[in-house]
C-alpha positions in Angstrom: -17.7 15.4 2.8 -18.8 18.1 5.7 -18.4 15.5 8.3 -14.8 14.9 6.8 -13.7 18.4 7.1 -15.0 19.0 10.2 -12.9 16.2 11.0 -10.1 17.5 9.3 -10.0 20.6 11.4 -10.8 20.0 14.5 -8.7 16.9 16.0 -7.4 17.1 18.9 -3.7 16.4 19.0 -1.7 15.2 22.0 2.0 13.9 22.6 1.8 10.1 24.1 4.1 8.9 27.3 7.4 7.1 27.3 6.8 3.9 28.4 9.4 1.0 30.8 10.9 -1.3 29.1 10.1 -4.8 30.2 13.1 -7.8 30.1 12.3 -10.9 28.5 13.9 -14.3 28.9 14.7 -15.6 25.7 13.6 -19.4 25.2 12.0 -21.3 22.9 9.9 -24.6 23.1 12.1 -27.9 22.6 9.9 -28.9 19.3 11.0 -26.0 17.6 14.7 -26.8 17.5 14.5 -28.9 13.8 12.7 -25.9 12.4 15.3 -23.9 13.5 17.7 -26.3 12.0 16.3 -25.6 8.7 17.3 -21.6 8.9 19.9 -20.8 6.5 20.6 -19.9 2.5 19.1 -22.2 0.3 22.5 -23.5 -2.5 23.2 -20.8 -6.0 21.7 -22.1 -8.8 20.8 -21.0 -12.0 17.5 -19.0 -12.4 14.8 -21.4 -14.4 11.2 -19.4 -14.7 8.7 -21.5 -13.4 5.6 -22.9 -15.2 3.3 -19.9 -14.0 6.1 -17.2 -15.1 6.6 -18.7 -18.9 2.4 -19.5 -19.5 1.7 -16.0 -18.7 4.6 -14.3 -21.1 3.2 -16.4 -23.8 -0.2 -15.0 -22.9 0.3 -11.4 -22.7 1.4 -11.8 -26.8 -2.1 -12.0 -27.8 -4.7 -11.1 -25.1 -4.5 -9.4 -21.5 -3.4 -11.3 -18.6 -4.4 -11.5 -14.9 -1.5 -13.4 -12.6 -2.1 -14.4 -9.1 0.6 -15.6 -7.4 2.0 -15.5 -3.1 4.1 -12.0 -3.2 7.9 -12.7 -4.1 6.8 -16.1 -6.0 8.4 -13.7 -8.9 5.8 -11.7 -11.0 7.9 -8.8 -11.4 10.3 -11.0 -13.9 7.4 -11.6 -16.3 7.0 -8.3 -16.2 10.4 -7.4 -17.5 10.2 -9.9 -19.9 7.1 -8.1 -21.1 8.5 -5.2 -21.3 11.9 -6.0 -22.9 9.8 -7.5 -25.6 7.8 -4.7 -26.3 11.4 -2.5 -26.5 12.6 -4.9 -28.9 10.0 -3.7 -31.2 10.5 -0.1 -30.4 7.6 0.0 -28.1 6.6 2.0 -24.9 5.5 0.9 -21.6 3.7 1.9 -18.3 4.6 0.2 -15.0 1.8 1.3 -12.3 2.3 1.2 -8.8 -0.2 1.4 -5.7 2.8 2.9 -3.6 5.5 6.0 -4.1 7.8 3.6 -2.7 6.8 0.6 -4.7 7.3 2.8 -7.9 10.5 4.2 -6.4 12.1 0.3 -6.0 11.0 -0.7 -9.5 12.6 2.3 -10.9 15.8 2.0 -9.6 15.6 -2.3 -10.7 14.2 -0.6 -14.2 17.0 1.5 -15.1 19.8 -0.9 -13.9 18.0 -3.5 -16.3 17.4 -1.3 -19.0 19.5 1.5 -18.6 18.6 5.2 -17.2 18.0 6.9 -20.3 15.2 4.5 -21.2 13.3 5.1 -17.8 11.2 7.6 -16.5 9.4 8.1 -13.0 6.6 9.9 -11.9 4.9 9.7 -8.7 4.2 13.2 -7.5 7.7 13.2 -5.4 9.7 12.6 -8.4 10.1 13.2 -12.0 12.8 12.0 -13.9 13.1 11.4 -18.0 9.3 11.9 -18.5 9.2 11.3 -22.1 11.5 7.7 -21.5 9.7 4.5 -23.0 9.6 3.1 -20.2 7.4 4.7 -17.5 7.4 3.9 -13.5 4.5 5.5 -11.5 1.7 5.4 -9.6 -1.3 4.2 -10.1 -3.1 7.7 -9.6 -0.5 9.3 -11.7 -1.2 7.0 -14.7 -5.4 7.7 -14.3 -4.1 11.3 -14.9 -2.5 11.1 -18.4 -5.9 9.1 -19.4 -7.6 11.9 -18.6 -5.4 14.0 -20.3 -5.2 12.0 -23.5 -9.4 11.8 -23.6 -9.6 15.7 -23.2 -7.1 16.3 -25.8 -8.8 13.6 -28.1 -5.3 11.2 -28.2 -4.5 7.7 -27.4 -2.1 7.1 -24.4 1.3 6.3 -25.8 2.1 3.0 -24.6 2.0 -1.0 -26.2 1.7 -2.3 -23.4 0.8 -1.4 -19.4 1.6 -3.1 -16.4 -0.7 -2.4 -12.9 0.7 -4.3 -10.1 -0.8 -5.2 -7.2 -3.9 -5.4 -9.2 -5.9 -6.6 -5.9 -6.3 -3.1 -5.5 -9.3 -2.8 -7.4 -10.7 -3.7 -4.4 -9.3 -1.2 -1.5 -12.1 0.6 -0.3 -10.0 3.9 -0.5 -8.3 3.5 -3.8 -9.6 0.7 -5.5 -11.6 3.3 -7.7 -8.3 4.5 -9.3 -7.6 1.1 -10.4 -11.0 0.3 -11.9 -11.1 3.6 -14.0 -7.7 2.7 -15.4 -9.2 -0.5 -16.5 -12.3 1.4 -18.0 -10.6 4.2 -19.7 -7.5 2.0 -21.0 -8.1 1.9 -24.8 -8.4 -1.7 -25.8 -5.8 -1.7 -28.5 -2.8 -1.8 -25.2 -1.7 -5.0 -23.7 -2.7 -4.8 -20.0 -0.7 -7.4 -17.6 -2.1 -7.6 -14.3 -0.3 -8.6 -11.3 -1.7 -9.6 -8.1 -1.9 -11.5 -4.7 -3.9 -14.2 -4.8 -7.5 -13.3 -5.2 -10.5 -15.8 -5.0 -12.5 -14.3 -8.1 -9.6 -14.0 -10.9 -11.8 -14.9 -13.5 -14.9 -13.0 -12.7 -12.3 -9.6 -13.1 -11.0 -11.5 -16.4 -14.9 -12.0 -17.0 -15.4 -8.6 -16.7 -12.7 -7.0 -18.7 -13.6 -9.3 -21.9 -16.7 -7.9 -21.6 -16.0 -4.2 -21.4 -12.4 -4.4 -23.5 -13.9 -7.0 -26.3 -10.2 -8.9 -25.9 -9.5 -12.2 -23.9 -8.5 -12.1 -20.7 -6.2 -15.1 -19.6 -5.8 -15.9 -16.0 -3.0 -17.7 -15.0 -2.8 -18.4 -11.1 0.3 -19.9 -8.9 -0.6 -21.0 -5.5 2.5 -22.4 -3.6 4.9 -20.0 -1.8 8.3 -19.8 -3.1 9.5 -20.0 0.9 8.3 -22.5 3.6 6.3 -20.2 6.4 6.2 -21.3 9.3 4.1 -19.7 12.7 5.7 -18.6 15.6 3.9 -17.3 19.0 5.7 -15.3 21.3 4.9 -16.1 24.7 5.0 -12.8 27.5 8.0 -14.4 29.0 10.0 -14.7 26.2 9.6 -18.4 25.2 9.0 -19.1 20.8 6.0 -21.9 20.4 4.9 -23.0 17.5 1.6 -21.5 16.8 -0.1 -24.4 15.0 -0.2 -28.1 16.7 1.0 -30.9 14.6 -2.3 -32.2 12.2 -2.8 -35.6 10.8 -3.1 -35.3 7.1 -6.6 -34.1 5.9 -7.0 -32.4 9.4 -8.1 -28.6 10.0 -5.0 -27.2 11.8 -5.2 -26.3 15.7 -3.9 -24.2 17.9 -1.0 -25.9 19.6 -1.9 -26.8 23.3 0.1 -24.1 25.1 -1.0 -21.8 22.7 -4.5 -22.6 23.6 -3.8 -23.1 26.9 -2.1 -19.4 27.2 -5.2 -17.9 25.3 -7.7 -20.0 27.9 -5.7 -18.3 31.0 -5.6 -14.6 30.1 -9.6 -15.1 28.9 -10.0 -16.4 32.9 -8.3 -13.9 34.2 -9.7 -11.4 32.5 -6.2 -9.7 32.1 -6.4 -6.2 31.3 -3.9 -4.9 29.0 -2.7 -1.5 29.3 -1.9 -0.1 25.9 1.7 0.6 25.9 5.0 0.3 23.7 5.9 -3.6 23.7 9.4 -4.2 24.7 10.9 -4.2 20.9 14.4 -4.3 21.6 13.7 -7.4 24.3 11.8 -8.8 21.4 15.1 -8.2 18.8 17.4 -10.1 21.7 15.0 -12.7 21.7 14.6 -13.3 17.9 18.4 -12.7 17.4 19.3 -15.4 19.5 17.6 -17.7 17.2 18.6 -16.4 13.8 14.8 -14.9 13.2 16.1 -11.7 12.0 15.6 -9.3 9.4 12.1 -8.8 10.6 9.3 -6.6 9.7 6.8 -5.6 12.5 3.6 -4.3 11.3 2.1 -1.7 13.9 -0.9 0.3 13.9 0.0 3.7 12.7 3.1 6.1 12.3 3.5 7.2 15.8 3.3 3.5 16.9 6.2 3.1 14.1 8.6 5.8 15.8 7.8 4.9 19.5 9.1 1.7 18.7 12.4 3.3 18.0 13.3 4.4 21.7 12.6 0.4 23.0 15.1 -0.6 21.1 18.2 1.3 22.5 19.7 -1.9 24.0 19.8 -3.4 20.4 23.6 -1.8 20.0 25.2 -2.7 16.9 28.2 -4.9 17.9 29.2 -5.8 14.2 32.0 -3.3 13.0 31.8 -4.0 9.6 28.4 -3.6 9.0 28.1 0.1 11.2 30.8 1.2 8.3 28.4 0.0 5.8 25.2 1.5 7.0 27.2 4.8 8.0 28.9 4.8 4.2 25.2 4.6 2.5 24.1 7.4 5.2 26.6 9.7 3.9 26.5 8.8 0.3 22.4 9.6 0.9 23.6 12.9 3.1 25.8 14.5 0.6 22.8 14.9 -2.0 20.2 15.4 0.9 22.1 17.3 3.4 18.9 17.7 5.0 18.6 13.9 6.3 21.8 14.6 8.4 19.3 16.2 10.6 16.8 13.6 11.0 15.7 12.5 14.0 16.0 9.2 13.8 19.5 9.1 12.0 20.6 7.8 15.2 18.6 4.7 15.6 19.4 3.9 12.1 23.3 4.3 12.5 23.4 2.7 16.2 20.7 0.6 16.3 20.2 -0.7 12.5 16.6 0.2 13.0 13.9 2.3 11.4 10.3 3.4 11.0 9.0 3.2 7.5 5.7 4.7 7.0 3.8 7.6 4.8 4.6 10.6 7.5 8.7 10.0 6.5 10.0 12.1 3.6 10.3 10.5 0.3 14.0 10.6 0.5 14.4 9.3 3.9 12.1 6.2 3.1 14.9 5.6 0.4 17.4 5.2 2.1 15.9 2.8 4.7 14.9 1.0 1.6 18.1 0.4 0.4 20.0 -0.6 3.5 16.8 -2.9 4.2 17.5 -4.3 0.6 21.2 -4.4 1.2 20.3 -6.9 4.7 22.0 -4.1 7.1 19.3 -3.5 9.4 17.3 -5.5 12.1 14.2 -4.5 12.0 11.5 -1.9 10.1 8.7 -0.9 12.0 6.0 -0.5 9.1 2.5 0.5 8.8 0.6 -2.8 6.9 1.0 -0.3 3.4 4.5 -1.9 3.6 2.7 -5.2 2.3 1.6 -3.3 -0.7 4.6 -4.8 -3.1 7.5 -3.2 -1.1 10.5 -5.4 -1.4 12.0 -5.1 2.1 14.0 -8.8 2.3 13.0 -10.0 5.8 13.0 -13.8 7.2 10.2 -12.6 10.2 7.3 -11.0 9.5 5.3 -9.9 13.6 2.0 -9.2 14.3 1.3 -7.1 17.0 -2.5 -6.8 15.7 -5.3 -9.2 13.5 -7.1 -6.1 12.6 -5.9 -3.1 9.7 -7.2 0.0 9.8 -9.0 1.1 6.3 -9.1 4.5 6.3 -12.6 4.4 8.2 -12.5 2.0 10.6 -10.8 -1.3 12.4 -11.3 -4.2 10.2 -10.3 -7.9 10.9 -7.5 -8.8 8.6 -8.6 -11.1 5.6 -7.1 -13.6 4.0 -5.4 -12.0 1.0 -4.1 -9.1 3.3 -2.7 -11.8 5.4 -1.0 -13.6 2.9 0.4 -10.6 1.6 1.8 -9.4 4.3 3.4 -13.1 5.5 4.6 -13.1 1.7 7.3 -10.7 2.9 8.4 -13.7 5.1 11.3 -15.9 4.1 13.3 -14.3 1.0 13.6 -16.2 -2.3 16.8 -17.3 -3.3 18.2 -16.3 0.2 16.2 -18.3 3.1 15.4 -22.1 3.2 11.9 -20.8 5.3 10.0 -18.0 6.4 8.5 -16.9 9.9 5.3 -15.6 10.9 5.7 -14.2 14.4 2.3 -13.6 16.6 2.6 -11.6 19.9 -0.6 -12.2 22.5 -1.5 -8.3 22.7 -4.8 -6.4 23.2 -5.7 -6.0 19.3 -4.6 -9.7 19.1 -7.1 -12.2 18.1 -4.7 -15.6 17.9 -7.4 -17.9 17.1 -8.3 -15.4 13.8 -5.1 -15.1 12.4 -4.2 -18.9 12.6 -7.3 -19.6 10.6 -6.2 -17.3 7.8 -3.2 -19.7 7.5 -5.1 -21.9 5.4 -7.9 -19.9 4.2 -8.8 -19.4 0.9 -8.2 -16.0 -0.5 -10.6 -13.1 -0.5 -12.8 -12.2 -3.2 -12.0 -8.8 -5.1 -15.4 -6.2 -4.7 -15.9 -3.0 -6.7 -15.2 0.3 -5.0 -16.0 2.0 -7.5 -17.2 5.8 -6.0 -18.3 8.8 -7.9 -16.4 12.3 -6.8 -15.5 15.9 -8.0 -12.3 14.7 -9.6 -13.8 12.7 -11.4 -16.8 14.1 -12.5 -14.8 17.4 -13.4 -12.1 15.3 -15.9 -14.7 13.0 -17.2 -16.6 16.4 -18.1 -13.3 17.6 -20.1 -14.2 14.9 -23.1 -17.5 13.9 -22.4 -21.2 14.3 -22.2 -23.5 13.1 -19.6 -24.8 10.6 -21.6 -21.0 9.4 -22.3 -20.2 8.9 -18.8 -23.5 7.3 -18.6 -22.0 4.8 -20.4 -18.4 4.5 -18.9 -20.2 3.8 -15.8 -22.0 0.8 -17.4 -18.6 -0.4 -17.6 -18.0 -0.8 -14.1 -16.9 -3.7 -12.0 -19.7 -3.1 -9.8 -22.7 -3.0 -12.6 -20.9 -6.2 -14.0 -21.4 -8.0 -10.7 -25.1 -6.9 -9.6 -25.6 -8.2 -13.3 -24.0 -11.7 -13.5 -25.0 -12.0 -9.4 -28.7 -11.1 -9.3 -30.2 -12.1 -12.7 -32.3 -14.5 -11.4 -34.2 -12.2 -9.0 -34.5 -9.7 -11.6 -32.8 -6.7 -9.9 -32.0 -4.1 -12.8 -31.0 -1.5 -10.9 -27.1 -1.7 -12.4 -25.4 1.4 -12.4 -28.4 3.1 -11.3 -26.7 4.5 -8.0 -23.5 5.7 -9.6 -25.2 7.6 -12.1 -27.4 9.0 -9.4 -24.5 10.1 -7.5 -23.1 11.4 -10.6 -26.4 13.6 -11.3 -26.1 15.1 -7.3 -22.0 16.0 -7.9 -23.0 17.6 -11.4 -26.0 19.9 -10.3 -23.6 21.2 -7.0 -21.0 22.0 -9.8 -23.8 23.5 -11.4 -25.0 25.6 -8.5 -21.1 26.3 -7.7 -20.3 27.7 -11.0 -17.7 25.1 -11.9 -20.3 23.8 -14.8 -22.5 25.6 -16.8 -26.0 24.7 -17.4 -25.1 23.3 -20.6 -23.1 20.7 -19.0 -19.6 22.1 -19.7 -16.7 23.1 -17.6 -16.6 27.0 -16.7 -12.9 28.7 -16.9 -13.0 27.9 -13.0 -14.3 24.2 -13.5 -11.6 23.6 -16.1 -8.6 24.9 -13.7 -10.3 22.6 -11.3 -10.4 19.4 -13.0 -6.1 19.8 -13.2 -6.1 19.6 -9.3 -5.1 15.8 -8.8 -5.8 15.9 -5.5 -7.6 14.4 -3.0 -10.2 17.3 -2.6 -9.7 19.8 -5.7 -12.9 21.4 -5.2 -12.4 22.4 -1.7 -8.8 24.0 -2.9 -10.3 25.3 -6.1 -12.9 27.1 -4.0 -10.0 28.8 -1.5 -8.1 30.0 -4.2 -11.8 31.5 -5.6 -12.5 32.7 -2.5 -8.9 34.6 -1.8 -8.5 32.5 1.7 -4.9 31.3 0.6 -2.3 33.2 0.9 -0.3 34.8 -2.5 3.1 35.5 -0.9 3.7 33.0 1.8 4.5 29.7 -0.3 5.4 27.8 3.3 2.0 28.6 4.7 0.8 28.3 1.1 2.6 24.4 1.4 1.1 23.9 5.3 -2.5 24.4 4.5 -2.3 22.7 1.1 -1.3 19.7 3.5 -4.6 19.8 5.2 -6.4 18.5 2.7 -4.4 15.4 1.9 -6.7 12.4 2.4 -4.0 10.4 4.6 -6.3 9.5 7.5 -4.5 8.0 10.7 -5.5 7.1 14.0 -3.1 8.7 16.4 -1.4 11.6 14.9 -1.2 14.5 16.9 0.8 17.7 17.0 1.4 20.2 20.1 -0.6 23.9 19.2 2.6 25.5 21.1 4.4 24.3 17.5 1.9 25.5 15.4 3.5 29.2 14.7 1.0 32.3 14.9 1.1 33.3 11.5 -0.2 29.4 10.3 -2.6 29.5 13.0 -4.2 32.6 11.7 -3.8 31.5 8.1 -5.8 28.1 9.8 -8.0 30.0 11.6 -9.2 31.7 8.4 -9.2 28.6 5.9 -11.9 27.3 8.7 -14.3 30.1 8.8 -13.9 30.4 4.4 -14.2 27.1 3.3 -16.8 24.5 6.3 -20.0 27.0 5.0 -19.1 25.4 1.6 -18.7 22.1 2.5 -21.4 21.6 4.8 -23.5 22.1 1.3 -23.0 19.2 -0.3 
């Protein structure tokens, strides 16, 4: 935790370059022009569930359900049907989300399905008809009220919840949320998971029978509701197709100009300067061949908003749709006058282009949602969360990179990350197919990201981690030797049992409950627990911080550091401790003003003593 803070505050920040623009010649390879042929909106027909879609309704009547199925292959629709049945009855439901703007979509579907006054949203940003039946939110938000209903000795009041994007439970950042909703959940509510494709479904069904003594049904969907097909952008400007024709029972291969173009630049040894690709050369170039809406999934935010200024020669020429975007701007304007200031209102109004990432404000990310949704824009630059169950309609997904950034570290993309991301490829209902486009860059790794065409998808881990948020709400409503045994429950302690039995390794949930013990005596020695084990005044205002670090904030306010009458330097060093970890970001000191600097300055001497302790 010391080693985070320090981190924390003491970044150096720095502004990057504006970079040339380089031309392209638009072409693409001669084999590629009966794909191309194939571009266009599939015939209206009637909606008919498919097989996957009506097996797991009928499932979720009388035992939990895990579905894994491509991304837009339609889980939300069993969802509602869920739902809708459980209203029928008079019933309540909980919809999590992993993303504000996953929960913000839903809830907008929501209350045009069921009506406003039946929905409700909380994510943190928003909070609209709390007490509604039906309940959009995020995932963190929902781990809250079961914290809330153990201290206060109640059941949560739902029949039935929903946690999409239910691979989560592995994400090595957030995947603990997800497996303590699925430990505290009381058994008696429904719990419909929805998820990517995973490769160990039924050990997490496995796993839940065992801990929530009700069946677990896992019903899994494998085909893609839209043909993908991969694209590789050559330097020039010239489409090939990634993959080389295969006989049938084949492995797939890199197609021969592919390879050959990956052989040359490894002789040559090219050295890639990192700098903003041409975007807007890259929109002429897909726009000449009907590739677009497209997604491009970039690095980080800054990567996101440089990408903006490349594309100032991608002028919108279509009258009609300018009026459209510029209606929606002002319709979004006259509740939020601030937006009408936003930076990048222009590239959204001229351009039909926009960066979509977690350093825009809530409302701003709306409205690029909605003209996304509505098929007025280009192009989003996105940061990979974008994948996360976002339902941006776009017929090109580009790659730029083969690695994702974790919160820690560069990590190759695997396959379910893959597939989720290409699942935002090729719109259902309104493309006949789907493109994957790769660009040769330095964080490229072609040979990588064709494998993960065909690979199977990745196995679901516990990340199960023990910290002061935890410990402090678990200690609301129960004793040690309680949360002993809620951490026996854990994913992890299931696998190290049902993978290591034969060699006799009983260690279990030995290390969690060891980490546990080391959080609970610095608690202890902190004065947030007393040495009977319960929560001191100062411990219980604590545990209501639902933060990412609510001791460090609990121990300002102890201390007197923050400030009592500045609410906006109050709000700025709040901000600090947000754990929202980028790569890149970087802000000038000349537009840090004094006052925040010395409210900084004095946050940093009060509060690294106290973390270096533990």
């Amino acid at each position: 935790m010391a080693r985070y803070w320090q981190h924390l505050l003491k970044s150096k920040r720095r502004f990057p370059k504006r970079q040339e623009t380089q031309q392209l010649k638009p072409g693409a390879d001669a084999r590629l022009k009966k794909v191309f042929a194939a571009i266009g909106v599939p015939p209206q027909r009637a909606f008919t569930p498919d097989p996957f879609q009506t097996e797991a309704l009928k499932a979720i009547e009388h035992a939990d359900c895990l579905v894994t199925a491509p991304t837009g292959a339609g889980k939300t629709w069993i969802a509602v049907q869920a739902i809708a049945r459980v209203r029928q009855q008079n019933g309540r439901a909980w919809y999590a989300c992993p993303l504000k703007a996953l929960s913000n979509a839903k809830y907008a579907e929501f209350c045009d399905i069921f009506g406003a006054a039946d929905v409700g949203i909380l994510t943190g940003d928003f909070r609209e008809n709390p007490g509604a039946p039906i309940i959009v939110g995020t995932t963190e938000i929902l781990r809250n009220h079961l914290y809330d209903a153990m201290y206060q000795g109640e059941s949560l009041s739902a029949n039935l919840v929903v946690l999409d994007e239910a691979h989560f439970l592995g994400d090595a950042e957030r995947g603990v949320v997800w497996e303590e909703i699925m430990i505290y959940l009381p058994a008696r509510i429904p719990l419909l998971l929805l998820s990517a494709t995973i490769g160990n479904a039924g050990q997490i069904a496995g796993w839940l029978e065992s801990i929530r003594t009700t069946a677990c049904e896992v019903i899994e969907e494998t085909t893609r509701p839209v043909a993908l097909y991969p694209l590789l952008l050559h330097p020039s400007g010239t489409l090939l197709p990634l993959i080389a024709p295969a006989r049938s029972g084949s492995r797939p291969k890199l197609d021969k100009k592919v390879q050959q173009l990956i052989q040359a630049r490894v002789r040559r040894r090219m050295k890639i300067r990192h700098k903003t690709p041409p975007f807007g050369e890259i929109l002429r170039v897909m726009k000449k061949y009907d590739l677009l809406p497209a997604i491009f999934f970039l690095k980080s935010r800054a990567d996101c908003d440089r990408a903006l200024e490349s594309c100032r020669n991608n002028l919108i020429t279509d009258t009609a749709r300018q009026v459209l975007i510029r209606q929606s701007v002002a319709e979004h304007t006259r509740q939020l006058p601030h937006l009408s200031a936003h930076r990048q209102l222009w590239h959204l109004e001229q351009l039909a282009v926009g960066a979509h990432h977690a350093g825009q404000l809530p409302t701003w990310k709306l409205m690029l949602e909605n003209l996304m949704t509505r098929g007025l824009l280009d192009a989003v630059f996105a940061t990979s969360t974008v994948a996360a169950g976002v339902n941006f309609p776009a017929r090109t997904v580009v790659f730029l990179n083969s690695d994702r950034f974790n919160g820690q570290q560069f990590l190759p993309l695997t396959a379910t990350e893959f597939h989720q991301m290409t699942g935002r490829a090729g719109r259902r209902g309104m493309d006949n197919i789907g493109f994957a486009l790769l660009m040769p860059d330095k964080f490229m790794d072609v040979q990588h990201m064709a494998s993960l065409l065909n690979a199977p998808p990745s196995e679901v881990v516990s990340q199960i981690k023990i910290n002061f948020s935890m410990v402090l709400n678990l200690l609301l409503s129960h004793t040690p030797a309680q949360i002993e045994a809620l951490l026996k429950k854990s994913f992890a302690d299931y696998l190290i049992r049902h993978t290591r039995k034969k060699n006799g390794d009983k260690r279990g949930h030995a290390h969690l409950w060891q980490d546990f013990m080391r959080h609970l005596d610095f608690l202890k020695a902190a004065g947030y627990v007393t040495p009977e084990n319960e929560l001191t005044p100062d411990g219980k205002w604590a545990s209501q911080l639902r933060v990412d670090q609510p001791l460090l904030i609990a121990e300002g306010f102890r201390r007197g550091i923050f400030p009592q009458t500045e609410p906006d330097i109050l709000a700025a060093l709040i901000a600090c401790f947000v754990n929202d970890r980028e790569t890149d970001e970087r802000i000038s000191k000349k537009l840090i003003p004094d006052a925040l600097g010395a409210a900084y300055s004095k946050l940093n001497r009060g509060l690294t003593s106290f973390a270096a302790k533990f």
